[in-house]
PAMAR-92251 format. One record per residue: residue in three letters; x negated, y, z of N, C-alpha, C in turn. Coordinates in steps of 0.2 Angstrom, whole numbers, plus 2048, in hexadecimal, padded with zeros to 3 digits. Example, Ala and Ser with C-alpha at 12.3 -4.5 7.8 and 13.67 -1.06 7.14 Angstrom:
ALA7BE7E48277C27EA8277BE7F0827
SER7C07F58237BC7FB8247C0800827
END
This chain:
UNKA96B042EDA96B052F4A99B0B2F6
UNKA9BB0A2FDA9EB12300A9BB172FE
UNKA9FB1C2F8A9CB222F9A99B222F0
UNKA99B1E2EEA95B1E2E8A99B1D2E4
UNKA96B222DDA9EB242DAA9FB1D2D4
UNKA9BB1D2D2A9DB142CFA9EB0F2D6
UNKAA4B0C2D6AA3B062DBAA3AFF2D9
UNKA9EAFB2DCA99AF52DBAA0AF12DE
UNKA9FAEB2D9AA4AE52DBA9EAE02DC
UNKAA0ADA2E0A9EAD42E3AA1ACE2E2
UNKAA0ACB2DDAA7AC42DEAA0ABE2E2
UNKAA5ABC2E4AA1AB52E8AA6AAD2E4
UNKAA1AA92E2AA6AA02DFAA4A9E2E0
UNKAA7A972E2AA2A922E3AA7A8D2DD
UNKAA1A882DAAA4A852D5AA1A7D2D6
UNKAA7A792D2AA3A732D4AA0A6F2CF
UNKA9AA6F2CFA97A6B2C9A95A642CB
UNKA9AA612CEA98A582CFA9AA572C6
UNKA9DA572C4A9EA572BDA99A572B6
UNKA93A5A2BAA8EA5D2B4A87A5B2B8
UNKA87A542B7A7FA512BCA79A542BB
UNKA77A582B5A73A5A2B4A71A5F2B7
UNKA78A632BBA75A682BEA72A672C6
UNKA6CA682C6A68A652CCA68A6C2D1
UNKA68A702CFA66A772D3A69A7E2CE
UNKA67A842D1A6DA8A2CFA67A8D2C9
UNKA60A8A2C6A5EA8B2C1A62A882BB
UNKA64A812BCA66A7D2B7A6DA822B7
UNKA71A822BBA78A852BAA77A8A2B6
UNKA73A8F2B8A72A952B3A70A942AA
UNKA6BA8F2ABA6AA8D2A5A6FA8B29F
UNKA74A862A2A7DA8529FA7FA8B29E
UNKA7FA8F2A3A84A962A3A82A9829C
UNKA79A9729AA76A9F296A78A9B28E
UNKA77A9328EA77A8C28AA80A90287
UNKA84A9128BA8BA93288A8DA9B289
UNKA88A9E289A8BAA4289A86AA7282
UNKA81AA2281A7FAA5279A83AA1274
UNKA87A9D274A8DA9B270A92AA026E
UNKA94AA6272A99AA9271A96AB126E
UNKA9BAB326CA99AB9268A98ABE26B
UNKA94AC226CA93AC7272A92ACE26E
UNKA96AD4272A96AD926FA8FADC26F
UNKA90AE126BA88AE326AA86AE7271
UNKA81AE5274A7DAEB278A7CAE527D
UNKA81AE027DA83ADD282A7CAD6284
UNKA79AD728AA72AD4289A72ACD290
UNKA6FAC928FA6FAC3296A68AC3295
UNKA64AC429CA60AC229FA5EABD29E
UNKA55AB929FA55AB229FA59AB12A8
UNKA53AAA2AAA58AA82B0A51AA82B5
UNKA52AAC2B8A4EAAD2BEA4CAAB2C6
UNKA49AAA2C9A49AA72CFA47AAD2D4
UNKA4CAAB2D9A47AB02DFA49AAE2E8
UNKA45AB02EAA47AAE2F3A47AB22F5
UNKA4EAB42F7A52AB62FCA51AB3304
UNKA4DAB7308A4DAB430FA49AAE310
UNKA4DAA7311A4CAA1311A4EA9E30C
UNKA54AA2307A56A9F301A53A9F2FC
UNKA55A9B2F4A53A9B2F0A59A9B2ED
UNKA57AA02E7A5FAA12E3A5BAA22DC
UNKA60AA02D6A5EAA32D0A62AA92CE
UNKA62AAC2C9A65AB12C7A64AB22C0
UNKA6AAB82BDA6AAB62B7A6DABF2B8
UNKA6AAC42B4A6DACB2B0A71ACC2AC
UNKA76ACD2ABA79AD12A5A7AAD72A5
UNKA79ADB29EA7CAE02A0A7DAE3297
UNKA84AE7298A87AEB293A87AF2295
UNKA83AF6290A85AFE292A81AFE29B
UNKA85B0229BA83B052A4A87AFF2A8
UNKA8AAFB2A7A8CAF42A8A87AEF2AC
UNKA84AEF2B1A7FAEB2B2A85AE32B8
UNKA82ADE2B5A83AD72BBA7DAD62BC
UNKA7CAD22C2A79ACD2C3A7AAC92C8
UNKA7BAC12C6A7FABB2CAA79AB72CD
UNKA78AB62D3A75AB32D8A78AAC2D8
UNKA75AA62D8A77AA02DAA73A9A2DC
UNKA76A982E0A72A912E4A77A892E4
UNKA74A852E3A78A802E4A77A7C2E9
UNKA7CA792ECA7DA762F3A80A712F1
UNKA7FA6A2F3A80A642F0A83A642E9
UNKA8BA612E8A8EA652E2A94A6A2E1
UNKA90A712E4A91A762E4A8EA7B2E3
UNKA8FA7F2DEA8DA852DCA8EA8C2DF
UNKA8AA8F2E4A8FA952E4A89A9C2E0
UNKA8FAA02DFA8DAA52DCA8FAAB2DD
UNKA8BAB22DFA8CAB72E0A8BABB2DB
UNKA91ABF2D9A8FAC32D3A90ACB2D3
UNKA8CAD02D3A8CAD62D7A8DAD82CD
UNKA92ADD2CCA8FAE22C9A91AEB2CD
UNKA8AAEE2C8A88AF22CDA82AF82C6
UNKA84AFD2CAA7FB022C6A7AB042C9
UNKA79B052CFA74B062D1A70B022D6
UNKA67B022D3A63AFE2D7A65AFC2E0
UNKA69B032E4A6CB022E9A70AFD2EA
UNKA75AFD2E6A7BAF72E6A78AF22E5
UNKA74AF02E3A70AE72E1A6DAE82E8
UNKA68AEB2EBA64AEA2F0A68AEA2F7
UNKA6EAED2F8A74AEA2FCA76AE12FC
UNKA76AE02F4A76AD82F3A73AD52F5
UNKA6CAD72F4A64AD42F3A66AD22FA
UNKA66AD72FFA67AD7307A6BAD130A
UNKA71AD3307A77ACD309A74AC4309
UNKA71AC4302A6FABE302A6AABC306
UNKA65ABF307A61ABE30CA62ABD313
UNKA68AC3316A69ABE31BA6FABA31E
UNKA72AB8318A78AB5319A77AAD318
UNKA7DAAA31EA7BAA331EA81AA131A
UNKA7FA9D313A84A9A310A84A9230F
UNKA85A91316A81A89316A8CA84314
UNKA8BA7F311A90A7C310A93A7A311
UNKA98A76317A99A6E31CA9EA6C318
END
């Protein structure tokens, strides 16, 4: 954020999972994500969060941690029909996450 000597990146995706029926909601998504990212060799330190739920405002979002070293992520997601979106903030300090935490709560991310 302005001013802060590490600066927090933001990505926003949106992904299409009509392809993958199973995924009902942005638990299931996450659960594929963690299902294929323990297949891969990861470096040591390097940790994933289970897959966590939280309400944001009027939303419902899952979420999912990672972090290496002072490396921290964490990706927010909701699914909208067969859409995925996902916000992924990494960030060192509990400030930068709680900027995010804010964003999602009061932003309208509705579909058409």
């Amino acid at each position: 954020m302005p001013g802060a000597k590490a600066n927090s990146i933001i990505h926003i995706s949106v992904e299409d999972v009509s392809d993958n029926p199973q995924i009902k909601d942005a638990v299931d998504y996450f659960d594929m994500m963690r299902s294929q990212i323990s297949t891969m060799k990861l470096s040591a330190g390097f940790s994933v969060s289970e897959v966590q739920a939280e309400k944001l405002g009027p939303k419902q979002f899952a979420f999912l941690e990672t972090s290496s070293g002072s490396t921290r992520k964490r990706m927010y997601a909701t699914v909208r029909g067969t859409r995925a979106l996902m916000f992924t903030i990494s960030y060192s300090s509990a400030d930068d996450l709680a900027v995010l935490r804010r964003m999602l709560e009061e932003g309208n991310f509705s579909l058409k």
